[in-house]
ChimeraX commands (.cxc) that place a marker at each C-alpha (Angstrom):
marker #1 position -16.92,-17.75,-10.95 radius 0.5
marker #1 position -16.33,-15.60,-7.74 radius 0.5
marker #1 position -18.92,-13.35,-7.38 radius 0.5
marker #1 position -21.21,-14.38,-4.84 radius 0.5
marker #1 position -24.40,-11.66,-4.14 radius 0.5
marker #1 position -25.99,-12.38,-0.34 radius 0.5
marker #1 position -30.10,-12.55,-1.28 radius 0.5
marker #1 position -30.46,-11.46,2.31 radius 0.5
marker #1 position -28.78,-7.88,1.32 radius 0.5
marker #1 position -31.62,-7.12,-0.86 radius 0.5
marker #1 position -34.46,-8.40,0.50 radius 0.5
marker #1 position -33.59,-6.67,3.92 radius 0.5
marker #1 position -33.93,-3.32,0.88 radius 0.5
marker #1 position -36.95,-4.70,-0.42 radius 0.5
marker #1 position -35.65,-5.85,-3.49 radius 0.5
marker #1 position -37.50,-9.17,-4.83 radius 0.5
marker #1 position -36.64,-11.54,-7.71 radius 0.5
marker #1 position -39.46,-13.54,-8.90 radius 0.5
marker #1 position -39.63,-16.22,-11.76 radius 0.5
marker #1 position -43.99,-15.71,-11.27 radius 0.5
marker #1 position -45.41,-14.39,-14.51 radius 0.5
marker #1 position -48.03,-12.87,-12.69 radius 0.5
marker #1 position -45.42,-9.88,-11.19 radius 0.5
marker #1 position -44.49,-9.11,-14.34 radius 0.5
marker #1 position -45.63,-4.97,-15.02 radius 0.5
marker #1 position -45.84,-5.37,-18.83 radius 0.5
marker #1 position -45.70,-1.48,-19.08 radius 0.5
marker #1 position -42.73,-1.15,-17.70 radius 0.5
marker #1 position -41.30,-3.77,-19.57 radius 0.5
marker #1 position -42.36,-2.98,-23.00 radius 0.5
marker #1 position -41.78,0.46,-22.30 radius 0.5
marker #1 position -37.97,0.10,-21.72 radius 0.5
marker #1 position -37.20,-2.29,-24.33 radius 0.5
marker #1 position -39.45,-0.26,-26.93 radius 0.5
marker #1 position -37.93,3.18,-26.27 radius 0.5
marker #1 position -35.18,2.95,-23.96 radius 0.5
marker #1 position -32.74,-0.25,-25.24 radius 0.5
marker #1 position -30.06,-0.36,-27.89 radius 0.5
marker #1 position -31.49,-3.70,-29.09 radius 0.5
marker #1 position -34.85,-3.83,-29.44 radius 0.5
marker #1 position -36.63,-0.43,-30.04 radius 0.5
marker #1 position -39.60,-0.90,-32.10 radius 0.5
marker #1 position -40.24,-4.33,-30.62 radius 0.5
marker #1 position -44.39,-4.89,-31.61 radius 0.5
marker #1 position -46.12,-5.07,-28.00 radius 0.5
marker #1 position -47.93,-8.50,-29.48 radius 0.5
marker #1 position -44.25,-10.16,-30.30 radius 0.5
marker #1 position -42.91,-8.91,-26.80 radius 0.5
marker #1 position -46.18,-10.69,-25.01 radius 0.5
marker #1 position -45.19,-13.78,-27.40 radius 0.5
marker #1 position -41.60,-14.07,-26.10 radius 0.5
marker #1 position -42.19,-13.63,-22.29 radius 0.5
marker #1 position -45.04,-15.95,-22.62 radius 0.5
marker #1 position -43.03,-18.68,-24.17 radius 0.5
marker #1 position -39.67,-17.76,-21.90 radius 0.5
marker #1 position -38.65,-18.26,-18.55 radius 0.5
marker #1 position -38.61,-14.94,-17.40 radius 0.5
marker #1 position -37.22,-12.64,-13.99 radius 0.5
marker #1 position -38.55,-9.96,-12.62 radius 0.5
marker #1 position -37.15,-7.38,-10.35 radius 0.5
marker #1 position -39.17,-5.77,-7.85 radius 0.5
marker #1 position -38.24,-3.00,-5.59 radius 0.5
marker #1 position -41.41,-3.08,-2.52 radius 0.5
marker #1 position -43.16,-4.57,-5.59 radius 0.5
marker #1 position -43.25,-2.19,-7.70 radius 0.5
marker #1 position -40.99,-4.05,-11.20 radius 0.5
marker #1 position -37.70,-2.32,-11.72 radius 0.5
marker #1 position -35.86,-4.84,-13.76 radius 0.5
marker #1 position -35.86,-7.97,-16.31 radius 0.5
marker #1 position -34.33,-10.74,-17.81 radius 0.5
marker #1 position -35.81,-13.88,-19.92 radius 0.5
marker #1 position -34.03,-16.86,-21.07 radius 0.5
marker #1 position -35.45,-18.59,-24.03 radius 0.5
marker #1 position -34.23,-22.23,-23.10 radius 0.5
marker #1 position -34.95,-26.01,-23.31 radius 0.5
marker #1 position -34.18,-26.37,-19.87 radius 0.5
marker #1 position -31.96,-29.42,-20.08 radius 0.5
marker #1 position -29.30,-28.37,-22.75 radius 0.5
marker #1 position -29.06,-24.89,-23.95 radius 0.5
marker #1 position -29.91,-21.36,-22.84 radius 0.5
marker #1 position -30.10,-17.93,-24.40 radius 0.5
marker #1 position -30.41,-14.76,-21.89 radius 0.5
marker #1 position -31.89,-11.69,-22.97 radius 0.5
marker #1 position -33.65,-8.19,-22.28 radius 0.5
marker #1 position -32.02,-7.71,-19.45 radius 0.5
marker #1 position -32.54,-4.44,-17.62 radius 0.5
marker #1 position -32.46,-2.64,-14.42 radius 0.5
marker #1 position -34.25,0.89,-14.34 radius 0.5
marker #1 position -31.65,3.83,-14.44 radius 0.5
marker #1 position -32.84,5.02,-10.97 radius 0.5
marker #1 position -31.82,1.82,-9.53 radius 0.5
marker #1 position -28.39,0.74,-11.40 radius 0.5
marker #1 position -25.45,1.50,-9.25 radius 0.5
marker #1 position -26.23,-0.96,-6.33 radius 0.5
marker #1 position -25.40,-4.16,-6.94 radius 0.5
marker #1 position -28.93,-5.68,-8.56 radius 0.5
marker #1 position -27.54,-6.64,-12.07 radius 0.5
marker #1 position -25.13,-8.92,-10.44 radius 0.5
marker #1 position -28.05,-10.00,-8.17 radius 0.5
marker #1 position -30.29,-10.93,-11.45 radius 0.5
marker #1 position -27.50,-12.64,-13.21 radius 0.5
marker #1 position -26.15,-14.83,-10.50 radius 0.5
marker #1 position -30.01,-15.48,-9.71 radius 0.5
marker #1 position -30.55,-16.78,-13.00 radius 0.5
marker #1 position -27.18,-18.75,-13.33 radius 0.5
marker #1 position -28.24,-20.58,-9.97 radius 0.5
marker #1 position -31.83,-21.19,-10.89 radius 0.5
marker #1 position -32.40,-25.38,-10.07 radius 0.5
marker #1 position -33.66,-25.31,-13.66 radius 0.5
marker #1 position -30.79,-24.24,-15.27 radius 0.5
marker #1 position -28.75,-26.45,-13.62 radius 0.5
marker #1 position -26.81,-28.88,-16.20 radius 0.5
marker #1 position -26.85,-26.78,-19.66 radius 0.5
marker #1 position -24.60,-27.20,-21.84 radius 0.5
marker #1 position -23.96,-24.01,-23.23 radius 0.5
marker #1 position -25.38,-20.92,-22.03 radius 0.5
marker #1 position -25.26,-17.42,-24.47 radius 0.5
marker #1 position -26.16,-13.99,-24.60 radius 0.5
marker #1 position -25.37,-11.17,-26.67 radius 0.5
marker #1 position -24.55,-7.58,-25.38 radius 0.5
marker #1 position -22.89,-4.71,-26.65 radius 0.5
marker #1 position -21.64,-2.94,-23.50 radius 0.5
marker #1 position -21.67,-5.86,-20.49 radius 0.5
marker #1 position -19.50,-7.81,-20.88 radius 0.5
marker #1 position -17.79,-7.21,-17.55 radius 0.5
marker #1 position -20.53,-8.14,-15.89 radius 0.5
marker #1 position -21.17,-11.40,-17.57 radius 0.5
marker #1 position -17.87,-12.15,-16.98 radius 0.5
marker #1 position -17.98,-12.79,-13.66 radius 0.5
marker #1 position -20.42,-15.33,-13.89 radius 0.5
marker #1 position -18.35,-17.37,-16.57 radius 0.5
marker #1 position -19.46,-15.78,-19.89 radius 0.5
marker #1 position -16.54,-15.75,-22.73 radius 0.5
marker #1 position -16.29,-14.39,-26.16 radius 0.5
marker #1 position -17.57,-17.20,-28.48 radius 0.5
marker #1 position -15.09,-19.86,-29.20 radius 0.5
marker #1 position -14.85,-20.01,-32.68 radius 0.5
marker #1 position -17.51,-17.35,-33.63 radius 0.5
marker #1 position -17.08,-18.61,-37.10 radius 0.5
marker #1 position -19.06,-21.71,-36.80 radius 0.5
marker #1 position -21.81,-19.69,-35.33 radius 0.5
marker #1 position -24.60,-18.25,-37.56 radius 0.5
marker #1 position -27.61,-16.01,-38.03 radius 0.5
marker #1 position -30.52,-14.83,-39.20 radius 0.5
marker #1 position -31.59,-11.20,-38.16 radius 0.5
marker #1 position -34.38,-9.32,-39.28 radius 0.5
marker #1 position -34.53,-5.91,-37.33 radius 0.5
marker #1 position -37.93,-4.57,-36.21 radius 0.5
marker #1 position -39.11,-1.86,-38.40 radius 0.5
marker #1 position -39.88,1.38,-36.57 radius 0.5
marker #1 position -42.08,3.87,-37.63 radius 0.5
marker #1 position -41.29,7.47,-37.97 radius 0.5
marker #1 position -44.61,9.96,-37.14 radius 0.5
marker #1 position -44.58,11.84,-40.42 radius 0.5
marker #1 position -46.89,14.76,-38.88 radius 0.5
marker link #1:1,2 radius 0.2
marker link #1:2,3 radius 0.2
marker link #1:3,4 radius 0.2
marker link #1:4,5 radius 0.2
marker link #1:5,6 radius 0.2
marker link #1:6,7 radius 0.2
marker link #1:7,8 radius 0.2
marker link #1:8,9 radius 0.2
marker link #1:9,10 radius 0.2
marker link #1:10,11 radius 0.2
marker link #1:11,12 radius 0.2
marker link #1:12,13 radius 0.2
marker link #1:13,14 radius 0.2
marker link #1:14,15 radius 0.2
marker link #1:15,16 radius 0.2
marker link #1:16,17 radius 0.2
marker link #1:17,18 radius 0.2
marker link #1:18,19 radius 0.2
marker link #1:19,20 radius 0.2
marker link #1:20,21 radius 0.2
marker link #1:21,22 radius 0.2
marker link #1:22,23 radius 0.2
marker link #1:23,24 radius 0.2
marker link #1:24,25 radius 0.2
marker link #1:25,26 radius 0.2
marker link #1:26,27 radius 0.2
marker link #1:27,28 radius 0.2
marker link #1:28,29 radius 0.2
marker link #1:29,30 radius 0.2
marker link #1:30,31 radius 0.2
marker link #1:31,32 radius 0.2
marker link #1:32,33 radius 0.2
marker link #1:33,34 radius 0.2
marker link #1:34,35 radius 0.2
marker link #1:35,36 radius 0.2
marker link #1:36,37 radius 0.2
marker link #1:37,38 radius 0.2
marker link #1:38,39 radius 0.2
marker link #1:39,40 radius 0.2
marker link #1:40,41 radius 0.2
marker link #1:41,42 radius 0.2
marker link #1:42,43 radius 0.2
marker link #1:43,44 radius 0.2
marker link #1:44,45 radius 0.2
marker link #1:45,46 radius 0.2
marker link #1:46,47 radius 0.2
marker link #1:47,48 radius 0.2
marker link #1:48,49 radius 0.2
marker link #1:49,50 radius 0.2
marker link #1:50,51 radius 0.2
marker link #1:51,52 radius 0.2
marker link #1:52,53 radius 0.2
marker link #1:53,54 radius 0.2
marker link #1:54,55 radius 0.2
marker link #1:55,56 radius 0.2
marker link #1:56,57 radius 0.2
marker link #1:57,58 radius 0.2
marker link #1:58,59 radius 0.2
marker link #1:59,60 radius 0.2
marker link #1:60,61 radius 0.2
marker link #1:61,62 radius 0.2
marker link #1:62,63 radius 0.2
marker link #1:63,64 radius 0.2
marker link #1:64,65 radius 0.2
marker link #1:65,66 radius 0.2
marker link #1:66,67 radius 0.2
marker link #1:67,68 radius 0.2
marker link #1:68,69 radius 0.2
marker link #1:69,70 radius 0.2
marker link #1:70,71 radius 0.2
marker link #1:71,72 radius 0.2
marker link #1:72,73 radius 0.2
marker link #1:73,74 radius 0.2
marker link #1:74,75 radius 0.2
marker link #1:75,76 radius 0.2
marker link #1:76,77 radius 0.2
marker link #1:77,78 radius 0.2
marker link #1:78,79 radius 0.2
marker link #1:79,80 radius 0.2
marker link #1:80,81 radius 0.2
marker link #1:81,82 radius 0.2
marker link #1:82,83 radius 0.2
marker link #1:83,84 radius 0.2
marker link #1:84,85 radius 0.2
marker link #1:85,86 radius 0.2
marker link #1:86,87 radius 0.2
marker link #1:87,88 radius 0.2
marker link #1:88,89 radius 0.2
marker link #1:89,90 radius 0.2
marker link #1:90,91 radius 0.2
marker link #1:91,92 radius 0.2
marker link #1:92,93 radius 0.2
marker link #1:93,94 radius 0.2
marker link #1:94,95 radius 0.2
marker link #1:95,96 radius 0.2
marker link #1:96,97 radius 0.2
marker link #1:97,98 radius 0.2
marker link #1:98,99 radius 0.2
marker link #1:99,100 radius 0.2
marker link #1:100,101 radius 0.2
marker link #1:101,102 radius 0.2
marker link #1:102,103 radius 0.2
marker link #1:103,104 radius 0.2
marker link #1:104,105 radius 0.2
marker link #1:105,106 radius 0.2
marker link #1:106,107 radius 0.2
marker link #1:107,108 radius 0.2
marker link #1:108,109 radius 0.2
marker link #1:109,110 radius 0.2
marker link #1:110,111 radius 0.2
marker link #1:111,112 radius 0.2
marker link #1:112,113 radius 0.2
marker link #1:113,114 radius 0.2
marker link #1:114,115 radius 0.2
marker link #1:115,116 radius 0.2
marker link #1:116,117 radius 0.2
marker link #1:117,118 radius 0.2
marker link #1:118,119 radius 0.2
marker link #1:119,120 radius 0.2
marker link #1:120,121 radius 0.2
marker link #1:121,122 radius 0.2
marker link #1:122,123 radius 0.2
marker link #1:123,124 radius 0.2
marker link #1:124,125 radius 0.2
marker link #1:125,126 radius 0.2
marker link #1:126,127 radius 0.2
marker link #1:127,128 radius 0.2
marker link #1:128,129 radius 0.2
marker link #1:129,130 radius 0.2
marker link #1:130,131 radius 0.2
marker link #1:131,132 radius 0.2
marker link #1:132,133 radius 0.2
marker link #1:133,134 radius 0.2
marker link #1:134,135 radius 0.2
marker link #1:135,136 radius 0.2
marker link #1:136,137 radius 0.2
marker link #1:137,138 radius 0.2
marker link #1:138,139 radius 0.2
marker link #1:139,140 radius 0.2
marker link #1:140,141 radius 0.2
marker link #1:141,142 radius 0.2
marker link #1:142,143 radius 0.2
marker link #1:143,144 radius 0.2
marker link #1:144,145 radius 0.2
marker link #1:145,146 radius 0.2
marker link #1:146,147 radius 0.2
marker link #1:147,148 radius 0.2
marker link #1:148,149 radius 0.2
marker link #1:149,150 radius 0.2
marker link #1:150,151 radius 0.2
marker link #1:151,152 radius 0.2
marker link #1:152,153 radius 0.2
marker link #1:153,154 radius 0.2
marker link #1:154,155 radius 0.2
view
């Protein structure tokens, strides 16, 4: 892993990362995943509060207003899963997804797991340079996936 993101850079910008719950703009978090993501439009607002409540989550802040996400649903001593993570459009483009993913790769409790995964349709570059692979021997790996059910407004 070669990538290495200087904190100071973004800070001096008045960028923020923040592991405290109590940043966290719902709105703007539900809000993106809901109607903006590929994987989890239609996500019920009640589930969404369920997983960041019971994940260890980062926020993004730009002067602190929330511009970005990620939560990893983890043990904390052997095995992690990162997900929902976003930067705002109006923000991509500089550097901050890097930021959040080294950020979280780094965090002192992280440190030590075993195996770390993800899942992403379009990334995989960026994962990459933090050590992500394709799954070694995806066919020992298995699932159950129940999509949310959106509604359509039948007006």
């Amino acid at each position: 892993m070669s990538t290495v993101i200087n904190d100071s850079h973004f800070f001096a910008k008045g960028f923020l990362i923040s592991t405290d719950k109590n940043l966290l703009d719902f709105d703007v978090i539900y809000n993106y995943l809901d109607q903006e993501s590929y994987w989890a439009k239609g996500v019920p607002a009640e589930r969404l509060r369920r997983a960041i409540a019971n994940s260890m989550c980062f926020g993004v802040y730009h002067n602190k207003k929330q511009i970005g996400f990620a939560r990893m649903i983890t043990d904390k001593a052997t095995f992690g899963y990162l997900a929902d993570v976003f930067i705002l459009e109006e923000y991509r483009r500089q550097g901050l997804s890097k930021w959040l993913v080294q950020t979280i790769t780094q965090h002192p409790e992280l440190e030590g797991l075993r195996r770390w995964s993800l899942a992403t349709r379009d990334a995989h570059s960026l994962y990459a340079q933090f050590g992500f692979t394709p799954v070694d021997k995806p066919e020992i790996w298995m699932q159950i996936y129940q999509p949310y059910q959106t509604t359509v407004n039948q007006s």
